[in-house]
N, C-alpha and C positions, 0 to 999 in steps of 0.2 A: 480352760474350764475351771469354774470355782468349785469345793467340794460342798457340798450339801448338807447343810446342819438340818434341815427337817426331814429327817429318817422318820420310820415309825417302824411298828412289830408286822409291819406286812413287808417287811425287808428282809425277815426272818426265817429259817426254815426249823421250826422246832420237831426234833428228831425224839421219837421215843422209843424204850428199849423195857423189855421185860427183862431181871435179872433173878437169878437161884430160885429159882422154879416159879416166877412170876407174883413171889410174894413181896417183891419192891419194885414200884415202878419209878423209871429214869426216866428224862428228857433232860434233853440237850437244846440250850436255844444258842443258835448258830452267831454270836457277836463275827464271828469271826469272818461271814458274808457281806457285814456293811462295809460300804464304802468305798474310795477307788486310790486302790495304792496304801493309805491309813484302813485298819480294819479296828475291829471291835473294842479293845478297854480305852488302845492309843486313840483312835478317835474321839472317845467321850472325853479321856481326858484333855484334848487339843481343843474342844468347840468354846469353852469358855474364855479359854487362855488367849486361843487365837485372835475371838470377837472381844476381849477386851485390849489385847495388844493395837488391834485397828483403832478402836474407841479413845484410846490415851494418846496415838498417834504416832507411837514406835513404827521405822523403818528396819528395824533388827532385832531379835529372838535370840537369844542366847542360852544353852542348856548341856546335859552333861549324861554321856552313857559310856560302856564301854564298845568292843571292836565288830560284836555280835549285837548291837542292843536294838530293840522292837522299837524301844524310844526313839532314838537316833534316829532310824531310818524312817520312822512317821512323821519326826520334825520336822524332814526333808523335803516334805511334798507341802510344807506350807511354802515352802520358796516356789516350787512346782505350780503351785496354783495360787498363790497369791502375789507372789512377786515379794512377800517380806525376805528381805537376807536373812539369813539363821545360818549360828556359827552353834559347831557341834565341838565343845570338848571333849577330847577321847582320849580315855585310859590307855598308857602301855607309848612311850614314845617308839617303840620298836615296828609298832604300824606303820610310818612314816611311807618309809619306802614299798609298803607291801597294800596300798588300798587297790589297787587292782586285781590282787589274789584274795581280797576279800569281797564277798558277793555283798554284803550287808555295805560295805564302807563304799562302793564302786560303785551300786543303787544310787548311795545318797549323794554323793560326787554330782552324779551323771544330773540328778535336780537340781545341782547350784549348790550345796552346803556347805562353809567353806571350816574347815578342818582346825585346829587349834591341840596338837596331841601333847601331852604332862604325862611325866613320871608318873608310877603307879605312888609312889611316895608324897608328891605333891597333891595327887586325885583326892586323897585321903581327905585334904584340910582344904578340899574344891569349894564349900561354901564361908570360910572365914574372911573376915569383911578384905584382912591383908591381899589376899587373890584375887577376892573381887573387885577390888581398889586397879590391880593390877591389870587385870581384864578391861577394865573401861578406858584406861590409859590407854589400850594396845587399841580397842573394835570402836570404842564412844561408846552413845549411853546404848542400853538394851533392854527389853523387858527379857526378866528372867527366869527359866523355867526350872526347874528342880529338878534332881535325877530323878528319870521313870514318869516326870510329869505331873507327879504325886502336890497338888496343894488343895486350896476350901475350893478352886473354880475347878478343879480335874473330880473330886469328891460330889461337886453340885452336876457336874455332866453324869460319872458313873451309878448317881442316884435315879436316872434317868431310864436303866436296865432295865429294870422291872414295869412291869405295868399293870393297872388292874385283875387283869386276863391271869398273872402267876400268882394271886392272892389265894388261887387254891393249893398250893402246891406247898408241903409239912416244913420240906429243907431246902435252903438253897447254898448250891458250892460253888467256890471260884477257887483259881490257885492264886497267891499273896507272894508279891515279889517286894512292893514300898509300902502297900496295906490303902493306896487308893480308891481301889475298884472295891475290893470289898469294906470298905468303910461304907461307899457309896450307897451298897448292895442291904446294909446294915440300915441306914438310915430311911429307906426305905420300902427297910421289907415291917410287915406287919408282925405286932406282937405276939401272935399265937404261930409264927413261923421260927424256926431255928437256921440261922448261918452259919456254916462251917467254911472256912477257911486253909486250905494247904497248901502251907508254906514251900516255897521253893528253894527255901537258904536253909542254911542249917544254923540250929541255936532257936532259942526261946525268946530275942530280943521282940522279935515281931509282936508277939501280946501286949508291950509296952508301949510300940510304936501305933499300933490299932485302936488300945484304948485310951489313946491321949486326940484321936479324931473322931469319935462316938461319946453320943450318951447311954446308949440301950445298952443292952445286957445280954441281948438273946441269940449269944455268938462266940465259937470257941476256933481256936487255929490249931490247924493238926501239925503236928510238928515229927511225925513218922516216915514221907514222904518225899524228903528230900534226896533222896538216891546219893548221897557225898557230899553234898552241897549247892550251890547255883552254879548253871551249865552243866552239870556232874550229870553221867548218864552209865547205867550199867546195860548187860548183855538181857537180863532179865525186861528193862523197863523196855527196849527196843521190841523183844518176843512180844509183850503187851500191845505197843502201839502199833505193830506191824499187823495182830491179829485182829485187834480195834477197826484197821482198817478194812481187812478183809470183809470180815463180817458186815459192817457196817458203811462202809464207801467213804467213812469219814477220817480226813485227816489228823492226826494230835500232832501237838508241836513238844520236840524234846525237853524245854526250856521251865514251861508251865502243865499248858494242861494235860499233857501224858501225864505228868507227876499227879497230878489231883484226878482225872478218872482210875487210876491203876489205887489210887487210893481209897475211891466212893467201892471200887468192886470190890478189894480188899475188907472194908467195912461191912459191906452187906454180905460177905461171906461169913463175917465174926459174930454175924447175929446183933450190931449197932443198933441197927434203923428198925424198930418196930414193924410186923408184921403190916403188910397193906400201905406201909410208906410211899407217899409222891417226893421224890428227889429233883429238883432244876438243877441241874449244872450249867455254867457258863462258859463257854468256849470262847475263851478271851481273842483269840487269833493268835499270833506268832507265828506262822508257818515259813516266813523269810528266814526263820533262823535251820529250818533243817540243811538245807544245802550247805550252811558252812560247818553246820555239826557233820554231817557226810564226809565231808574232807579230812576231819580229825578223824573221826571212826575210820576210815580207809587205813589212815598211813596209822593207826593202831591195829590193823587189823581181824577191828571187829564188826558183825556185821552192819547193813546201811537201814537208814529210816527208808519205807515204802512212800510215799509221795506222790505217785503217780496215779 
């Protein structure tokens, strides 16, 4: 079965949430229910990429995440359901022997993706022409996808988020991991709306990388919210997402969007967002990565993400 690029916002389940005493209202629009197997930002960024990879006539996809990545394992399912090969470079040659013990790498396996693992030393200098020279020599030609998926046709998908229906809505959030989805989200939100941004890395790079894919203005990246870094997760963020859940039935992923809601409630405690505030957040999906975040938490022995 092919996947389906004509979604629409009736695929959505947009959740709304009263916060500190009901003087900012939240909603959540659920990215993270589209699709089958590929969910929310990986999808939008895969519809163009994919339907131009068919269009130019490529038999092979070629791209690049590490051992956890959302990306990775949505690449996956284009072999899944389309029959294109796609070879996954993965960071950390010490995987090698261990894609079995990993849920995210063992996924991607199980649809076909055929594995290519570098140095973490080599990863680094993954896009300079010398590797990639090297690459073609080994798989032949490929269309090629960037780490995270991130280019103008993953940007021309993630533009697609919004829809007339969120034109009412003050702010809109997503969490920033290469700065695609919320470029996208930028590009298409309206003038008199504000996009914030919460970074999932740590460092200030990200502003530089966001506004070399935008024109507008009307958009800051919050750079408080990264708990250590990317993957970095503390016993605090956990308490959050676990209680997120309860409350609300809805899942967060360690990864991103726990980092960016634990963030939105954080700010609308600080008195941020103007009294009577509409907030959209973006539930990009991730949820494949708690179970191997789980496994680390265990043998740290600290507690597990709720999931269930």
């Amino acid at each position: 079965m092919q996947l389906d690029w004509n979604y629409n916002s009736k695929n959505h389940d947009l959740k709304s949430f009263q916060v500190h005493g009901g003087l900012t209202h939240l909603w959540l629009k659920r990215e993270d229910l589209l699709g089958d197997g590929i969910s929310g930002n990986k999808l939008r960024k895969l519809k163009y990429n994919v339907l131009e990879a068919i269009k130019e006539g490529y038999t092979q996809i070629l791209t690049f995440g590490g051992g956890y990545s959302n990306h990775i394992l949505a690449a996956s399912f284009i072999k899944k359901n389309y029959g294109i090969d796609v070879i996954g470079v993965v960071r950390g040659e010490e995987l090698i022997d261990k894609i079995d013990e990993n849920p995210t790498l063992k996924l991607a396996k199980q649809n076909g993706m055929q594995f290519h693992f570098v140095t973490r030393e080599v990863y680094k200098n993954k896009m300079s022409s010398d590797f990639l020279s090297e690459l073609k020599d080994k798989f032949g030609d490929f269309y090629l996808l960037p780490e995270g998926g991130t280019n103008e046709l993953a940007i021309k998908g993630c533009e697609e988020i919004l829809t007339i229906e969120d034109e009412k809505f003050d702010y809109i959030c997503c969490a920033v991991g290469t700065g695609g989805t919320v470029a996208g989200l930028i590009n298409s939100s309206s003038d008199n709306q504000k996009v914030i941004g919460f970074s999932a890395l740590k460092g200030d790079f990200l502003k530089d990388d966001v506004a070399a894919l935008v024109t507008k203005t009307n958009w800051e990246i919050q750079t408080d919210y990264h708990f250590g870094g990317y993957a970095k997760i503390t016993s605090e963020l956990i308490t959050f997402m676990n209680e997120f859940k309860s409350e609300t039935g809805i899942v967060l992923d360690p990864i991103y969007n726990g980092k960016m809601m634990y963030g939105i409630y954080d700010l609308i405690k600080k008195g941020y967002f103007p009294k009577n505030t509409s907030i959209l957040a973006i539930h990009t999906g991730g949820l494949q990565a708690i179970d191997g975040m789980n496994r680390l938490l265990q043998k740290k022995g600290m507690p597990l993400i709720n999931s269930k």
